[in-house]
PDB file of N, CA, C, O and CB in Angstrom:
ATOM      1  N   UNK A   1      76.357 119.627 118.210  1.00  0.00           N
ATOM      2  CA  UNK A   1      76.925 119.924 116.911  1.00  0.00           C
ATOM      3  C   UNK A   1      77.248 121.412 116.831  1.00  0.00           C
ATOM      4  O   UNK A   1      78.350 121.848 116.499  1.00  0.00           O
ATOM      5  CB  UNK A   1      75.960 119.507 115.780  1.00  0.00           C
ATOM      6  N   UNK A   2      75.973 122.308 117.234  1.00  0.00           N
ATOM      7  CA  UNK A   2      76.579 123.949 117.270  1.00  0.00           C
ATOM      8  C   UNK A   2      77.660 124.293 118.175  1.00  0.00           C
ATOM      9  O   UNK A   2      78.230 125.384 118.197  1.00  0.00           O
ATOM     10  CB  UNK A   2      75.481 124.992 117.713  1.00  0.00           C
ATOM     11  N   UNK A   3      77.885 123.391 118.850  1.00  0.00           N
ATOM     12  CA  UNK A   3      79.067 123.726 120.476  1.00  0.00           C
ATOM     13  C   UNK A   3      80.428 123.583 119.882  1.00  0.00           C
ATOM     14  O   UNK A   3      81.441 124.201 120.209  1.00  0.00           O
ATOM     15  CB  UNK A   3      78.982 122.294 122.084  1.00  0.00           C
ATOM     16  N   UNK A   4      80.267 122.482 118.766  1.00  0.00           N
ATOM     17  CA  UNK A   4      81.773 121.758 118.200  1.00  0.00           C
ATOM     18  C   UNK A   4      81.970 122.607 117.105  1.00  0.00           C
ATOM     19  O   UNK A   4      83.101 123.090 117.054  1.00  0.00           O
ATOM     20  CB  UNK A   4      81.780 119.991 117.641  1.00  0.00           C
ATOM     21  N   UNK A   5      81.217 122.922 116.238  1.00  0.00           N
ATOM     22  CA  UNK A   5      81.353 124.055 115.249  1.00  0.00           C
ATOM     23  C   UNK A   5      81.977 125.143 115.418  1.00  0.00           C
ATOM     24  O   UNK A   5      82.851 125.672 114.732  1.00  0.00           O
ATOM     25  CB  UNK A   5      80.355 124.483 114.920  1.00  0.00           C
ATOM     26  N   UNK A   6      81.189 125.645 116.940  1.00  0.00           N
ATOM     27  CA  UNK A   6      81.990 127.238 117.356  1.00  0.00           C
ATOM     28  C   UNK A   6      83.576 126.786 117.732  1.00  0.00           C
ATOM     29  O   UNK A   6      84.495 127.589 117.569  1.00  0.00           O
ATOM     30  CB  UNK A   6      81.128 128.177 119.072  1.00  0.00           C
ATOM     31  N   UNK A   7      83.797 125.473 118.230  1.00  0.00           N
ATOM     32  CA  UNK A   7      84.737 125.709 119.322  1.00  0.00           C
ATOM     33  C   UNK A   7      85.941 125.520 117.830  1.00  0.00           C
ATOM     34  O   UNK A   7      86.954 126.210 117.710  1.00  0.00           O
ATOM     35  CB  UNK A   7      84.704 124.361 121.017  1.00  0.00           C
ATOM     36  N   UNK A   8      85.495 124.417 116.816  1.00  0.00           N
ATOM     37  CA  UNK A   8      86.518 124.239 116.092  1.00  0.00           C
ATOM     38  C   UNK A   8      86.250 125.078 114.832  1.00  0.00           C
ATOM     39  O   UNK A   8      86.534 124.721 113.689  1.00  0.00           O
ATOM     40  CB  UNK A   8      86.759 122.821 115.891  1.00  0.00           C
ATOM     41  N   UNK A   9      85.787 126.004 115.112  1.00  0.00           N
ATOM     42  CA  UNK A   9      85.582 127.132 114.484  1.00  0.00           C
ATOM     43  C   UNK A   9      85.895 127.144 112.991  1.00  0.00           C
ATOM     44  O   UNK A   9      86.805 127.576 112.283  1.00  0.00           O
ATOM     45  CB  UNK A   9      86.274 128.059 115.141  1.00  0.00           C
ATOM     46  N   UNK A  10      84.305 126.227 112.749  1.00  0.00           N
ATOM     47  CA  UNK A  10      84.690 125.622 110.892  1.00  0.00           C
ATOM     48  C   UNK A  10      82.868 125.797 110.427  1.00  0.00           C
ATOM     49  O   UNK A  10      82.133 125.933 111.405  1.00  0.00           O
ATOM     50  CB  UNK A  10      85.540 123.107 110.691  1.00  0.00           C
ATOM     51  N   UNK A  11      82.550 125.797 109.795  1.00  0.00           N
ATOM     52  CA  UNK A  11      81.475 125.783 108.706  1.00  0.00           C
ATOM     53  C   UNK A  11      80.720 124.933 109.450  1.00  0.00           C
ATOM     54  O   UNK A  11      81.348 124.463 110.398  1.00  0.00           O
ATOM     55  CB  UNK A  11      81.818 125.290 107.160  1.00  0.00           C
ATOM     56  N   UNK A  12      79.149 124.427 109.316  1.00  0.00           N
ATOM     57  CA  UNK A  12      78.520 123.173 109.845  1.00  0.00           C
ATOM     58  C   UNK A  12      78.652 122.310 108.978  1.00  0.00           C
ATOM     59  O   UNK A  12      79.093 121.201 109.279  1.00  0.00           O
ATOM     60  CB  UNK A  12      77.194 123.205 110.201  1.00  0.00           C
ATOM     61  N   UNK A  13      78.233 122.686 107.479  1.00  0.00           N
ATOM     62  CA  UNK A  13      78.824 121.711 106.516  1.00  0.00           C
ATOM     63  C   UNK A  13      79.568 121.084 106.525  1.00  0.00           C
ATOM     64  O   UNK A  13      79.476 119.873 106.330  1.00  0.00           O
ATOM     65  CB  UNK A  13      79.115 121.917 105.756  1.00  0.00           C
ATOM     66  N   UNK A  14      80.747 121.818 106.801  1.00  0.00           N
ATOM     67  CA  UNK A  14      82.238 121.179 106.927  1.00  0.00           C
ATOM     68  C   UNK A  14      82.258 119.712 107.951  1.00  0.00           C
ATOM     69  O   UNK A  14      82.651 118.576 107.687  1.00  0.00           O
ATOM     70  CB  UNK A  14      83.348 122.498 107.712  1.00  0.00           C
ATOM     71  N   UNK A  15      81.796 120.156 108.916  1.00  0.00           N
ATOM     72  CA  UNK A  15      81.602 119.109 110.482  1.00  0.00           C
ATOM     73  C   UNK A  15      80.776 117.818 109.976  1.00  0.00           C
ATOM     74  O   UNK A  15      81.049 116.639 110.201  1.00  0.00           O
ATOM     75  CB  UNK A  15      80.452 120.023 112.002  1.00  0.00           C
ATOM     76  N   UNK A  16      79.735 118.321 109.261  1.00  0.00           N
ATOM     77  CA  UNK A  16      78.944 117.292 108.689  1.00  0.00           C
ATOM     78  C   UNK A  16      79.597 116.167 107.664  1.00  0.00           C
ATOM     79  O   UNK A  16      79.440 114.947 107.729  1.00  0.00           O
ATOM     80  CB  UNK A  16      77.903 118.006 108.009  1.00  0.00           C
ATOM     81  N   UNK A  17      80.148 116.700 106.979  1.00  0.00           N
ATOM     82  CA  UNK A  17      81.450 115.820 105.866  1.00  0.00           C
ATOM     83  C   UNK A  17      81.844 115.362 106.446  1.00  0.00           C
ATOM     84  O   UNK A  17      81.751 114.172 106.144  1.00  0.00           O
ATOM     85  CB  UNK A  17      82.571 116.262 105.065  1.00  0.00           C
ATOM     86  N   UNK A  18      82.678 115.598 107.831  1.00  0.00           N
ATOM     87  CA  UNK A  18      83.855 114.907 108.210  1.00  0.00           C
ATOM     88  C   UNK A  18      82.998 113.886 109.081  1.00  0.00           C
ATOM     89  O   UNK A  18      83.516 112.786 109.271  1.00  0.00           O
ATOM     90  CB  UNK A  18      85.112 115.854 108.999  1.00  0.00           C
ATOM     91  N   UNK A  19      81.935 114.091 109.547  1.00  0.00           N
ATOM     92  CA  UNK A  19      81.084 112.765 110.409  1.00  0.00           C
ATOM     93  C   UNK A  19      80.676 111.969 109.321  1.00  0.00           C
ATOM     94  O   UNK A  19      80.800 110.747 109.410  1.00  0.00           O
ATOM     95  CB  UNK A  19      79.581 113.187 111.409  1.00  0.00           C
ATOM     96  N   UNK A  20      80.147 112.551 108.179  1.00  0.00           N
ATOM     97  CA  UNK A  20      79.854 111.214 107.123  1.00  0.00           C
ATOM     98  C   UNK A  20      80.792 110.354 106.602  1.00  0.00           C
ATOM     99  O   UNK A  20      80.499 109.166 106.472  1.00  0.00           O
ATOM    100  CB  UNK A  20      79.304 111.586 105.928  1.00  0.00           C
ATOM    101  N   UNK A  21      82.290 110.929 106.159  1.00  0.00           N
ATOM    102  CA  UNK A  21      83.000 110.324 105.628  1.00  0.00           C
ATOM    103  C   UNK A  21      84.130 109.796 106.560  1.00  0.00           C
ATOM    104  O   UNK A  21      85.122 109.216 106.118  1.00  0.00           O
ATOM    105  CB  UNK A  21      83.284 111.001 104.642  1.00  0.00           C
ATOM    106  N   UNK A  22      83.840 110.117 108.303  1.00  0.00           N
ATOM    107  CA  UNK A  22      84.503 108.827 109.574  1.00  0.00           C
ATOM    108  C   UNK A  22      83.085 107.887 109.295  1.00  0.00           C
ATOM    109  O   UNK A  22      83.562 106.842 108.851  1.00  0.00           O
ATOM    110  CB  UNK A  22      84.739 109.546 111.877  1.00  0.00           C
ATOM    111  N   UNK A  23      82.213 107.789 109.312  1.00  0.00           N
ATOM    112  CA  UNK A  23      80.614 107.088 109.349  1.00  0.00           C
ATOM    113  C   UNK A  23      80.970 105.952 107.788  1.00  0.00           C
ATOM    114  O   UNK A  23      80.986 104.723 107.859  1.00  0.00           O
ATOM    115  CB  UNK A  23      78.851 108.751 109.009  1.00  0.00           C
ATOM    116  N   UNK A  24      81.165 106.572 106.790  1.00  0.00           N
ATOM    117  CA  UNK A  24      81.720 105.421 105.662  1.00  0.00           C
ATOM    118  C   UNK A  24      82.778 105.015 105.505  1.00  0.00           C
ATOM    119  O   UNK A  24      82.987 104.188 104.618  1.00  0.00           O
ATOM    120  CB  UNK A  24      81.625 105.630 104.528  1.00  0.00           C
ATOM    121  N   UNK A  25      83.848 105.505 106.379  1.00  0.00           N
ATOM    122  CA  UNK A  25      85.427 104.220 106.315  1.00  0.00           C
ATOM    123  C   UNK A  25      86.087 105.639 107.164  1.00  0.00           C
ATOM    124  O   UNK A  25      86.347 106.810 106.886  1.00  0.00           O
ATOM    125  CB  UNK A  25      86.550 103.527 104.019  1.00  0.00           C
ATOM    126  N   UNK A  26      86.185 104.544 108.592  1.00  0.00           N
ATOM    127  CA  UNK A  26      86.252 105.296 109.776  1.00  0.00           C
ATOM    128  C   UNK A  26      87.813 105.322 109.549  1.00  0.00           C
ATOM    129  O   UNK A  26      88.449 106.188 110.149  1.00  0.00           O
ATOM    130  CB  UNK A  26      85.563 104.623 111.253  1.00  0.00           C
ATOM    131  N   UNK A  27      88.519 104.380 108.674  1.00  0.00           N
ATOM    132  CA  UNK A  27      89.918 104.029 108.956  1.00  0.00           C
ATOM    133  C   UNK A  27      90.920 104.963 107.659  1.00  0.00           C
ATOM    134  O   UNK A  27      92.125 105.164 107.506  1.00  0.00           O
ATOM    135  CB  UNK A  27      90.059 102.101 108.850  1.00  0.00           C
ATOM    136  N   UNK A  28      89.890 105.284 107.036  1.00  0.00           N
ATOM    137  CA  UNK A  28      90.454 105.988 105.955  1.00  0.00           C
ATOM    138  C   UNK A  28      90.168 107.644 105.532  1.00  0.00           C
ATOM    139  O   UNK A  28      90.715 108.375 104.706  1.00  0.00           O
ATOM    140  CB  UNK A  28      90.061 105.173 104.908  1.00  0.00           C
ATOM    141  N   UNK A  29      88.821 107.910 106.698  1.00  0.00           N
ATOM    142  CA  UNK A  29      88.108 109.294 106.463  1.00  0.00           C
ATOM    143  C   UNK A  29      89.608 110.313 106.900  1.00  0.00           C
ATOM    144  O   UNK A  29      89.331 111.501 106.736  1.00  0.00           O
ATOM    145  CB  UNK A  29      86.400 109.553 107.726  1.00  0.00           C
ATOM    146  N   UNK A  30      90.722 110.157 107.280  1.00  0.00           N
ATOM    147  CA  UNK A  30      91.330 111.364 107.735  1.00  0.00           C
ATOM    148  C   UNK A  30      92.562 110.679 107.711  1.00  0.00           C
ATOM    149  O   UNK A  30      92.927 110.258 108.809  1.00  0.00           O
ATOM    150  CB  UNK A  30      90.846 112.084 109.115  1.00  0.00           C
ATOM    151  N   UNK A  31      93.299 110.457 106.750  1.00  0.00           N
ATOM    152  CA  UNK A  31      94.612 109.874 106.464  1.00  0.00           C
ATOM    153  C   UNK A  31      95.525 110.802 106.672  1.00  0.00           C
ATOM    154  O   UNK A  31      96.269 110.261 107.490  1.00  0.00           O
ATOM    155  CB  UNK A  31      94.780 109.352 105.169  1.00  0.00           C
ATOM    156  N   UNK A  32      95.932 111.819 106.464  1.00  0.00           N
ATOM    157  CA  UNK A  32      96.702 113.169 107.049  1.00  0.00           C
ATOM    158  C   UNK A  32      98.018 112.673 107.441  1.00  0.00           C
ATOM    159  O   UNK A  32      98.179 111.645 108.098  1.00  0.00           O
ATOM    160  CB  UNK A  32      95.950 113.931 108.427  1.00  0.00           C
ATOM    161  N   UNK A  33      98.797 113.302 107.092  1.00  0.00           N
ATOM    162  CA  UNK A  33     100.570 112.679 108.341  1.00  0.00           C
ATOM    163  C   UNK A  33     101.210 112.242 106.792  1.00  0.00           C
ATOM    164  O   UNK A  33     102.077 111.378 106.925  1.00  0.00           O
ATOM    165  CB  UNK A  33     100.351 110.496 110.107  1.00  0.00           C
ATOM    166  N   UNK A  34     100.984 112.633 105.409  1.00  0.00           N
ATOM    167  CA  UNK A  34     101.789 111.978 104.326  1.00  0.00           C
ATOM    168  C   UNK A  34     100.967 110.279 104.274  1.00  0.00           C
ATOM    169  O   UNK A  34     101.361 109.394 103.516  1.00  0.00           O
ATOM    170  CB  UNK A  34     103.743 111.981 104.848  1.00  0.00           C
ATOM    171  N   UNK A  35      99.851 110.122 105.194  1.00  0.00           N
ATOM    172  CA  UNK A  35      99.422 108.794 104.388  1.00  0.00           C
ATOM    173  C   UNK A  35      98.136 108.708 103.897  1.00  0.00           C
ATOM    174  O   UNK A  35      97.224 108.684 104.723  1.00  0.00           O
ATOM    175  CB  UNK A  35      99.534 107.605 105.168  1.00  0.00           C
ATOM    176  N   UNK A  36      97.805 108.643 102.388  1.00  0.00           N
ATOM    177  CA  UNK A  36      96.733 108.761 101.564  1.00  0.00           C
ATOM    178  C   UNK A  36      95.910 107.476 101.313  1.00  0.00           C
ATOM    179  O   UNK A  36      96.358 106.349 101.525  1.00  0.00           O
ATOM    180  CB  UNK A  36      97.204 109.285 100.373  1.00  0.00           C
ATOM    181  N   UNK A  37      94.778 107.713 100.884  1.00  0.00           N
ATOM    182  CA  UNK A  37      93.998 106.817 100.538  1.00  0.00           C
ATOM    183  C   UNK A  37      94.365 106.025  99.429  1.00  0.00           C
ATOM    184  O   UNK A  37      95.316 106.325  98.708  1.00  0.00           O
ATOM    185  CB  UNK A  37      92.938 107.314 100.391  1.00  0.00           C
ATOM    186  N   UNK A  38      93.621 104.974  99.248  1.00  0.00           N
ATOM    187  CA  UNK A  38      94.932 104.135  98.224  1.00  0.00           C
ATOM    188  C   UNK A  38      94.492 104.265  96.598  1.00  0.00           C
ATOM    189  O   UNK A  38      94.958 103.768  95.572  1.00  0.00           O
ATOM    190  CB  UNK A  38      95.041 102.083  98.636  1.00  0.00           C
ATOM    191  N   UNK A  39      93.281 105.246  96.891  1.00  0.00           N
ATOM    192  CA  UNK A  39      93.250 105.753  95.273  1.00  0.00           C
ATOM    193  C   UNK A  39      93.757 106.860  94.799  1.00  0.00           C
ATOM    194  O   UNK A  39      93.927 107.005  93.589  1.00  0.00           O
ATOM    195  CB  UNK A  39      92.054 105.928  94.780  1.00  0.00           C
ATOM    196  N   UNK A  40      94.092 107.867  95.761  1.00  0.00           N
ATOM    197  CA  UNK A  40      95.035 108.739  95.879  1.00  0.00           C
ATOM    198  C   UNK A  40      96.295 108.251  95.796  1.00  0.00           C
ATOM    199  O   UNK A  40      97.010 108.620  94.865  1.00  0.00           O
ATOM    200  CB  UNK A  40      94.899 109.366  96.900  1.00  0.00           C
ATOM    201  N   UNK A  41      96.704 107.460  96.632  1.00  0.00           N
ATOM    202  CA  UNK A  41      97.884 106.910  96.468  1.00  0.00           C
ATOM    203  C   UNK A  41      98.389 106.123  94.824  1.00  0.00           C
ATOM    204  O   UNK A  41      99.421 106.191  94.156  1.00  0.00           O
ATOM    205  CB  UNK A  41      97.830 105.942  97.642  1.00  0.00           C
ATOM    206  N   UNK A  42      97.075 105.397  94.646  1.00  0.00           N
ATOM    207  CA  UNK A  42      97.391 104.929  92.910  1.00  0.00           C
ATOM    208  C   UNK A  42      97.736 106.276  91.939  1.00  0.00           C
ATOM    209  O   UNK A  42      98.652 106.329  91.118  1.00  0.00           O
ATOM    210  CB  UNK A  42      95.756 104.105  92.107  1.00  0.00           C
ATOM    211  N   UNK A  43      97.092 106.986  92.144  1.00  0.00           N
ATOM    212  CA  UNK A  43      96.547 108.519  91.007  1.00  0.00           C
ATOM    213  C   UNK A  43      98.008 109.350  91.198  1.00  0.00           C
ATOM    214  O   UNK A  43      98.283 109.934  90.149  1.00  0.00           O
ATOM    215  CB  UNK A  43      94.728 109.846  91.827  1.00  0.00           C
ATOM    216  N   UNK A  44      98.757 109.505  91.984  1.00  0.00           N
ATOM    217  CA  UNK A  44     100.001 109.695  92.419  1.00  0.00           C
ATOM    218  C   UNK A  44     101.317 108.956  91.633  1.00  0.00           C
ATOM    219  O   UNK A  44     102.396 109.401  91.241  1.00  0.00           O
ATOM    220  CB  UNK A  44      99.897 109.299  93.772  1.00  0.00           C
ATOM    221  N   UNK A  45     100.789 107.814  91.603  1.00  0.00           N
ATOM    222  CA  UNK A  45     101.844 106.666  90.881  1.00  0.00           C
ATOM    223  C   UNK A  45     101.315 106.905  89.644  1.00  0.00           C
ATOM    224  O   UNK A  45     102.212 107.085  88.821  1.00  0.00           O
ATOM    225  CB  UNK A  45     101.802 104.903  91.347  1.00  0.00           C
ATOM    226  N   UNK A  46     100.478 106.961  89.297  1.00  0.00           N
ATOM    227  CA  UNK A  46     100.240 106.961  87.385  1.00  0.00           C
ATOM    228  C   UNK A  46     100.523 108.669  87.056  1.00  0.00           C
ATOM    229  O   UNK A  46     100.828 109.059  85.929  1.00  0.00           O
ATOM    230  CB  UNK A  46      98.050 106.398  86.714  1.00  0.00           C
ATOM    231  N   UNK A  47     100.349 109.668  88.344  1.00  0.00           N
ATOM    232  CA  UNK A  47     101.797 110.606  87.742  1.00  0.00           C
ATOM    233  C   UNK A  47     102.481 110.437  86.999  1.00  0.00           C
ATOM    234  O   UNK A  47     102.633 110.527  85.781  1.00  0.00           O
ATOM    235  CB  UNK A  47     102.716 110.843  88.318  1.00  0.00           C
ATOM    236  N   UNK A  48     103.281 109.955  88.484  1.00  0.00           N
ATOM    237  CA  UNK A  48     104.676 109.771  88.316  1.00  0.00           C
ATOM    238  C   UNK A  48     105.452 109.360  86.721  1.00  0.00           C
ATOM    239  O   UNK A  48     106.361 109.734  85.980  1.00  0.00           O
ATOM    240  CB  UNK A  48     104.917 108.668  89.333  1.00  0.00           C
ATOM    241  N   UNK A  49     104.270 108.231  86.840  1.00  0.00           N
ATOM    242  CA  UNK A  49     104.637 107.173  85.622  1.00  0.00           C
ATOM    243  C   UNK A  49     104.269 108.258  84.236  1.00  0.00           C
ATOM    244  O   UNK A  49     105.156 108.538  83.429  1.00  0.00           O
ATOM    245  CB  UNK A  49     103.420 105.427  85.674  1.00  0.00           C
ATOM    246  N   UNK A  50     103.250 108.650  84.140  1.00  0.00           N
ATOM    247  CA  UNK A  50     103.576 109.967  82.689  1.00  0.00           C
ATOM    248  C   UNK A  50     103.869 110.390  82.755  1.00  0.00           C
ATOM    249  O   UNK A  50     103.593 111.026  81.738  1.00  0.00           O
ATOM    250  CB  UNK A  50     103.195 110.746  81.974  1.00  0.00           C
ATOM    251  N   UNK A  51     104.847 111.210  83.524  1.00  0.00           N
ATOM    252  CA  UNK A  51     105.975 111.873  83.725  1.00  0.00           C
ATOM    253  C   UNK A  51     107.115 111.809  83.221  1.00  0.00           C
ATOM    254  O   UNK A  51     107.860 112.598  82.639  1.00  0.00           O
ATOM    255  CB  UNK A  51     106.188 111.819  84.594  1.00  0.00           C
ATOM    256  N   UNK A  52     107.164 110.252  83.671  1.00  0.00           N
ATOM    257  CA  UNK A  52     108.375 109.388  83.032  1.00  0.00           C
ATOM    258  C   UNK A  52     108.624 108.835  82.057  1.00  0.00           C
ATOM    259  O   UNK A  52     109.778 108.591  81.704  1.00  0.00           O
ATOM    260  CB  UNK A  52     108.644 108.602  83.461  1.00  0.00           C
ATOM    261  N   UNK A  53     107.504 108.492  81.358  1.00  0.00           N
ATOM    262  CA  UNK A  53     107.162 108.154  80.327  1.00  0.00           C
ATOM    263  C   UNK A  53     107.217 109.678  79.325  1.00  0.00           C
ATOM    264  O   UNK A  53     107.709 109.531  78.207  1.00  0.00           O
ATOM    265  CB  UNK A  53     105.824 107.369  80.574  1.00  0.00           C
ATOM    266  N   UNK A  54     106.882 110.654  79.586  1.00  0.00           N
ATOM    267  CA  UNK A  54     106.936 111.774  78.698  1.00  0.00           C
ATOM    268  C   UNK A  54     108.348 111.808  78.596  1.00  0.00           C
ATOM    269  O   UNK A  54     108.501 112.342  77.497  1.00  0.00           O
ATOM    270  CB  UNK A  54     106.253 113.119  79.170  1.00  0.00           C
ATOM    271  N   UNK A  55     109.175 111.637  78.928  1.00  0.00           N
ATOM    272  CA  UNK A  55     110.563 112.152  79.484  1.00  0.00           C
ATOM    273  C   UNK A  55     111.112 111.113  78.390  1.00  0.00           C
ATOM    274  O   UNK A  55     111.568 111.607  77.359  1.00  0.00           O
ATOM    275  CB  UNK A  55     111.046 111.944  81.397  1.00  0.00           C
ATOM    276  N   UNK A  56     111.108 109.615  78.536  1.00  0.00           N
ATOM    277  CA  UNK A  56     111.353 108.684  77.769  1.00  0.00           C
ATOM    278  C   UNK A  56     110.986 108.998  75.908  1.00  0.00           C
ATOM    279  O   UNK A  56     111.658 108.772  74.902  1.00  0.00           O
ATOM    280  CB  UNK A  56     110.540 107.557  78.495  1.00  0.00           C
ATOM    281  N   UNK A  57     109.920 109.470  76.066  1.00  0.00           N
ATOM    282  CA  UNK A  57     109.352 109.337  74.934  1.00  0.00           C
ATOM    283  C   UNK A  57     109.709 110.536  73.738  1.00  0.00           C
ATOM    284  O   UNK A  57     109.478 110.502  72.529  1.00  0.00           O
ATOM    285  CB  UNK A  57     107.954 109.245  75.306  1.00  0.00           C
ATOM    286  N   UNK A  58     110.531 111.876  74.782  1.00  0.00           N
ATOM    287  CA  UNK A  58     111.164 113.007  74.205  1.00  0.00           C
ATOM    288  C   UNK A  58     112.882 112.605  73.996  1.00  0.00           C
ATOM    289  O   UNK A  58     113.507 113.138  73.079  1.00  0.00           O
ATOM    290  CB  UNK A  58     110.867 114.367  75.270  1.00  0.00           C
ATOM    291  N   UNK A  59     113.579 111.585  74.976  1.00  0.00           N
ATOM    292  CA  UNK A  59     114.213 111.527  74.669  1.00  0.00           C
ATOM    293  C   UNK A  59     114.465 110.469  72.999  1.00  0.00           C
ATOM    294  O   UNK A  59     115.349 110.412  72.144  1.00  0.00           O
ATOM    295  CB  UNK A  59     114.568 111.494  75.779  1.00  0.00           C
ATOM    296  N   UNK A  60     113.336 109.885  73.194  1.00  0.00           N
ATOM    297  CA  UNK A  60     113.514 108.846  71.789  1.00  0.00           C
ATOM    298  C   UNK A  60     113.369 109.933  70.514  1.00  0.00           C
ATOM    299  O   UNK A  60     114.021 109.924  69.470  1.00  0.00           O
ATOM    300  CB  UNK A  60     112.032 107.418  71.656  1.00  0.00           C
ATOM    301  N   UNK A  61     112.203 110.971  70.963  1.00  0.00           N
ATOM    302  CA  UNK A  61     112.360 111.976  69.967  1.00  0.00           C
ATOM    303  C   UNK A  61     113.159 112.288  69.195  1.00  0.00           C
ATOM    304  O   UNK A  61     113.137 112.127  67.975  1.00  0.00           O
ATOM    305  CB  UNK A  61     112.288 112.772  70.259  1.00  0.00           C
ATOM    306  N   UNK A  62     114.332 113.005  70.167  1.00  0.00           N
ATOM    307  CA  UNK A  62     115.303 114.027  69.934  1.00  0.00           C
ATOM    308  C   UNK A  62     116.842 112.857  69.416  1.00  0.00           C
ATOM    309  O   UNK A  62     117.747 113.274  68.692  1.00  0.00           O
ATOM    310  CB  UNK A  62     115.491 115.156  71.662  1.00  0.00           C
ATOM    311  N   UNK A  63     116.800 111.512  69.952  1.00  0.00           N
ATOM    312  CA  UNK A  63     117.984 110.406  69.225  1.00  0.00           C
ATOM    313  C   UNK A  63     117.122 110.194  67.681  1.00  0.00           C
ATOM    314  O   UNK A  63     117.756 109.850  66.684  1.00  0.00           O
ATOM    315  CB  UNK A  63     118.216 108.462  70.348  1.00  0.00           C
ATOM    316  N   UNK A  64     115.910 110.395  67.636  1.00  0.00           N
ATOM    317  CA  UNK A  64     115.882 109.608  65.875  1.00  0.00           C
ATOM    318  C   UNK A  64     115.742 110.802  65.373  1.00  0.00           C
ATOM    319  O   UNK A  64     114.913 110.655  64.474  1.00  0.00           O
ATOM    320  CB  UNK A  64     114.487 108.379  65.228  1.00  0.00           C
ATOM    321  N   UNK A  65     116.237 112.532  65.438  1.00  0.00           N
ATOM    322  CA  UNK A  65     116.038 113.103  65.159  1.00  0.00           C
ATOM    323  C   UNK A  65     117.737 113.043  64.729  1.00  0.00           C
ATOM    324  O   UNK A  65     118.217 113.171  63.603  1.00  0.00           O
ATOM    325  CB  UNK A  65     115.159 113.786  65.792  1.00  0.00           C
ATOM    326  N   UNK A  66     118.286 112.857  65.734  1.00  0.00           N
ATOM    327  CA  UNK A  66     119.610 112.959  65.417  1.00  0.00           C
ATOM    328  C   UNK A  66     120.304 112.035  64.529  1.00  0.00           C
ATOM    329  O   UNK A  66     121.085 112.487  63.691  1.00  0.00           O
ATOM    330  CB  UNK A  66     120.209 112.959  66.472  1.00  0.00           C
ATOM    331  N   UNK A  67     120.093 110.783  64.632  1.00  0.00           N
ATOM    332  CA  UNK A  67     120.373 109.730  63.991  1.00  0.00           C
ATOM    333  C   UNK A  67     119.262 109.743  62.305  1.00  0.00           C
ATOM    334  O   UNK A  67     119.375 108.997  61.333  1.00  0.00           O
ATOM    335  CB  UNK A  67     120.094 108.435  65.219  1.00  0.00           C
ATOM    336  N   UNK A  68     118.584 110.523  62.462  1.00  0.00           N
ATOM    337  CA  UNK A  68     118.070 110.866  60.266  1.00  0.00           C
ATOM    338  C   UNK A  68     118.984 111.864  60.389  1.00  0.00           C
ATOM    339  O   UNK A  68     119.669 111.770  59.371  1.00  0.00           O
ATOM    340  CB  UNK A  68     115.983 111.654  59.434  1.00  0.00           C
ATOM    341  N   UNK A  69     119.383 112.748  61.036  1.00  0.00           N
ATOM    342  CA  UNK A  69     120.223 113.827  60.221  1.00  0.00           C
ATOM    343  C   UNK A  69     121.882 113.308  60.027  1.00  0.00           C
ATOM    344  O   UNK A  69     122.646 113.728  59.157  1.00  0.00           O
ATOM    345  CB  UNK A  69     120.172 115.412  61.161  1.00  0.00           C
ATOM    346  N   UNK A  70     122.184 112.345  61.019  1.00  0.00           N
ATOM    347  CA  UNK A  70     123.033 111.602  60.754  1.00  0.00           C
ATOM    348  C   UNK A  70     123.130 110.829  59.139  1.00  0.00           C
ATOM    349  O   UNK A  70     123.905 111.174  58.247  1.00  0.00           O
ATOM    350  CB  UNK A  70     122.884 110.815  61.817  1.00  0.00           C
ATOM    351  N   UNK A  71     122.239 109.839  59.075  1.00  0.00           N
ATOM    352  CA  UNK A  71     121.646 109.746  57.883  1.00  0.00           C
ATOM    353  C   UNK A  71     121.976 110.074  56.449  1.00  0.00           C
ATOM    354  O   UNK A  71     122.344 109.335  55.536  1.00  0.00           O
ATOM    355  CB  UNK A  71     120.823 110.240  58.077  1.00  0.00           C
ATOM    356  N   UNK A  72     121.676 111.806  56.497  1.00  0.00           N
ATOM    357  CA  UNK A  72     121.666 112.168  55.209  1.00  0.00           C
ATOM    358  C   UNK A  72     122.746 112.498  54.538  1.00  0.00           C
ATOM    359  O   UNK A  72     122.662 112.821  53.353  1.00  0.00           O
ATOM    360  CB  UNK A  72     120.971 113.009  55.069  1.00  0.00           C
TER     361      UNK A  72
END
């Protein structure tokens, strides 16, 4: 463990994380390359989605803003 530390010249802590979390989901501990874990990957999409939804929800704003002054 001290040999791999020096050579990849990182924290021991650090080394230790990355053996626990290949040790609890060997297939998902190091997704890297643009491909995320799929709760990351969800948390990404519900961004997106209030994003879009804010966007939607300003444009409804700014039409019934226009359409009462139309209105009067």
């Amino acid at each position: 463990m001290a040999q791999a530390v020096r050579d990849l010249g990182v924290h021991g802590t650090v080394l230790r994380r990355w053996v626990q979390e290949c040790a609890a989901d060997a297939q998902q501990a190091f997704p890297g390359q643009g491909q995320m874990k799929p709760e990351q990957a969800e948390l990404a999409r519900l961004r997106r989605e209030v994003i879009k939804l804010k966007a939607d929800r300003d444009i409804l704003k700014k039409a019934a803003a226009y359409f009462a002054q139309e209105a009067l």
